[in-house]
C-alpha positions as CSV (number, residue, x, y, z in Angstrom):
1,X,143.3,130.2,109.8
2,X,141.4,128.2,112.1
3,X,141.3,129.8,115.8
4,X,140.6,127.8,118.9
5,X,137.2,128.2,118.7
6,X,136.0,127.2,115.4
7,X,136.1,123.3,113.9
8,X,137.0,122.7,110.3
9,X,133.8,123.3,109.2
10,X,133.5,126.6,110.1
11,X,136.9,127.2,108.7
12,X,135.1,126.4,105.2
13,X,132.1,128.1,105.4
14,X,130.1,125.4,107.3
15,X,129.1,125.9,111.1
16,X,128.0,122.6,112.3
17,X,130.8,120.3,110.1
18,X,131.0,118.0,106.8
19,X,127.7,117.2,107.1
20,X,126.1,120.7,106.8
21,X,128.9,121.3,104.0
22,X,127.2,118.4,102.2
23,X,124.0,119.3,102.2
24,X,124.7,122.9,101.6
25,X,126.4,121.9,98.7
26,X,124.2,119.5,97.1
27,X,121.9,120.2,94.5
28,X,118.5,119.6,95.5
29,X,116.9,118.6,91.3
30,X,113.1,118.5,90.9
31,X,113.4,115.0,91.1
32,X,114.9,114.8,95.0
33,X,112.3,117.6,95.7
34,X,109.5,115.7,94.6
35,X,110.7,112.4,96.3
36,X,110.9,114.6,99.0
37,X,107.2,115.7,98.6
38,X,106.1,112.1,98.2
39,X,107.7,110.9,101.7
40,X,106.5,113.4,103.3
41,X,103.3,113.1,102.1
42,X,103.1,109.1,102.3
43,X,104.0,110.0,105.9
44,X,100.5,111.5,106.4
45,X,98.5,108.6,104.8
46,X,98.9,106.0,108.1
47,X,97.3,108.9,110.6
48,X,94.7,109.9,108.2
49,X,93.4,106.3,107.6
50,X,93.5,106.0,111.7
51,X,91.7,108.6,111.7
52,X,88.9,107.5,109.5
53,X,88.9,104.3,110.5
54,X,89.0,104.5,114.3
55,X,92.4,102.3,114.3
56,X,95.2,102.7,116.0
57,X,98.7,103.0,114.1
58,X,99.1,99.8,115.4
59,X,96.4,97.8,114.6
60,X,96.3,99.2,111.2
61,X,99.6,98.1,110.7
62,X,99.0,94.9,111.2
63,X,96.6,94.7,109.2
64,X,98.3,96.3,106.2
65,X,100.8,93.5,106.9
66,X,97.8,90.6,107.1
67,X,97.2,91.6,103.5
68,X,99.5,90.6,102.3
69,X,100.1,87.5,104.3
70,X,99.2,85.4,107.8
71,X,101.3,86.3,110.4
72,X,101.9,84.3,113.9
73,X,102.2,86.7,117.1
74,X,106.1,86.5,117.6
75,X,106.5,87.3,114.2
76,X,104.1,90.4,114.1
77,X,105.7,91.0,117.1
78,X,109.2,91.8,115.9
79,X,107.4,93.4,112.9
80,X,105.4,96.0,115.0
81,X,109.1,95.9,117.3
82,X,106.6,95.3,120.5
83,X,106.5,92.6,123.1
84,X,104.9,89.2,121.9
85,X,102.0,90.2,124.9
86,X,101.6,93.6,123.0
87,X,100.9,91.8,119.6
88,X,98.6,89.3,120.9
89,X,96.8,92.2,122.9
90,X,96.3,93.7,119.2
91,X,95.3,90.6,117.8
92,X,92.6,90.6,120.4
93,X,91.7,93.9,119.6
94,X,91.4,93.2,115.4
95,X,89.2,90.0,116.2
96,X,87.0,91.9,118.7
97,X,86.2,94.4,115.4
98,X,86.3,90.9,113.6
99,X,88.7,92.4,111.2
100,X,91.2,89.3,112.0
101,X,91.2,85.9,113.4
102,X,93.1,83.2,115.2
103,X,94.1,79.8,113.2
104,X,95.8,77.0,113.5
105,X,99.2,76.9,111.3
106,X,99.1,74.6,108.8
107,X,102.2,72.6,109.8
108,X,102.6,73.8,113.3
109,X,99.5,72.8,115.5
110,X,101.4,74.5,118.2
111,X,100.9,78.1,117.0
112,X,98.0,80.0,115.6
113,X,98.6,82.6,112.7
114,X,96.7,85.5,112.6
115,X,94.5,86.1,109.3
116,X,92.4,88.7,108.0
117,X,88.8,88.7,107.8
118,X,86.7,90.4,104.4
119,X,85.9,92.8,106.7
120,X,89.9,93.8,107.6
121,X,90.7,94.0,104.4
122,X,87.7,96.1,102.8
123,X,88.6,98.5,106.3
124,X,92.7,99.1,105.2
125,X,91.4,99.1,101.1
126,X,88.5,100.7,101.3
127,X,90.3,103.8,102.9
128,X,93.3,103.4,100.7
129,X,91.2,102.5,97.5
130,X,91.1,106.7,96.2
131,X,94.5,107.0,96.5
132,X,94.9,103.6,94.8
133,X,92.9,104.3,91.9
134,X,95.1,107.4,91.2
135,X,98.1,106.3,91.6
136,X,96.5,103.3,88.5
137,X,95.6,106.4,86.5
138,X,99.4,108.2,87.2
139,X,100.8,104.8,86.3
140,X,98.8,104.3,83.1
141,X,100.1,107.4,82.1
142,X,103.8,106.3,81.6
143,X,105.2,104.5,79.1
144,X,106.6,100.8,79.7
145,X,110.3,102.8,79.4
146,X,109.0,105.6,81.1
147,X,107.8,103.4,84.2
148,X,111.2,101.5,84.0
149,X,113.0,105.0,85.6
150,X,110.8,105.4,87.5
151,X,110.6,102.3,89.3
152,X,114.7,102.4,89.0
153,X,115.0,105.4,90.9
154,X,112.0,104.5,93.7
155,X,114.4,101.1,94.0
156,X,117.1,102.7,94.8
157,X,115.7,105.4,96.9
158,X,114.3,102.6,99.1
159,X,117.2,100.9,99.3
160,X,118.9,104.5,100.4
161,X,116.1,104.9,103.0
162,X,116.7,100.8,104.0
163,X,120.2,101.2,104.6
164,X,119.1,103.5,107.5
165,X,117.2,100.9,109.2
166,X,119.7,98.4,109.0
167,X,122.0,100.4,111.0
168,X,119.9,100.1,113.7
169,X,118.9,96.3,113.4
């Protein structure tokens, strides 16, 4: 019996609801344990390149995302989810290093995109380059089937840690 005090979940063995009864219950495999391991620990790679590298978290954000591609301010903008005067302050910052620079879009004369310079990207790979090449050798290790789970279950653990974001957006 459930007295006045006490919700469902503590009625079954759970202080604090379903929730708690759900995690309590669920069987943690060495394969949630080490994805566990692996986001905790890719947590720690953005601060220790900042570090290193005298960057802030934002600045080396950006230019993690001007790797892979010019950016114009509004855009990095909503990507950093700052003010369009914040992103154009770190602009200014990454060409002051002259890690970045200011150019004219291609079909747009009206706005500038923001590339990277050789000497931005050898700053975010050079850091990232160790744990690059092991993550190679890991990869190498597997077998084309073997890497096919693997990538299968990463997928879909992304899309489980996505499907937190979009709540918010």
């Amino acid at each position: 019996m459930i007295s006045e005090n006490s919700s469902e979940g503590e009625a079954a063995g759970h202080p604090g609801g379903p929730a708690t009864g759900f995690v309590d219950a669920w069987r943690q495999t060495g394969s949630l344990e080490a994805l566990r391991r692996a986001v905790r620990e890719a947590g720690r790679v953005r601060p220790a390149v900042t570090r290193r590298s005298g960057l802030s978290v934002t600045e080396l954000a950006t230019l993690e995302l001007l790797v892979e591609r010019p950016v114009g301010l509004a855009e990095l903008a909503r990507h950093l989810e700052v003010s369009t005067a914040a992103a154009t302050g770190v602009g200014d910052r990454l060409e002051a290093h002259g890690h970045a620079e200011r150019r004219a879009h291609p079909r747009d004369r009206r706005r500038t995109d923001l590339h990277i310079t050789a000497s931005g990207r050898e700053e975010v790979l050079g850091h990232l380059l160790p744990m690059f090449a092991r993550l190679a050798e890991l990869d190498a290790g597997f077998s084309a089937a073997e890497r096919a789970v693997v990538a299968r279950y990463l997928d879909g653990a992304a899309e489980a840690f996505a499907a937190m974001t979009r709540d918010d957006a």
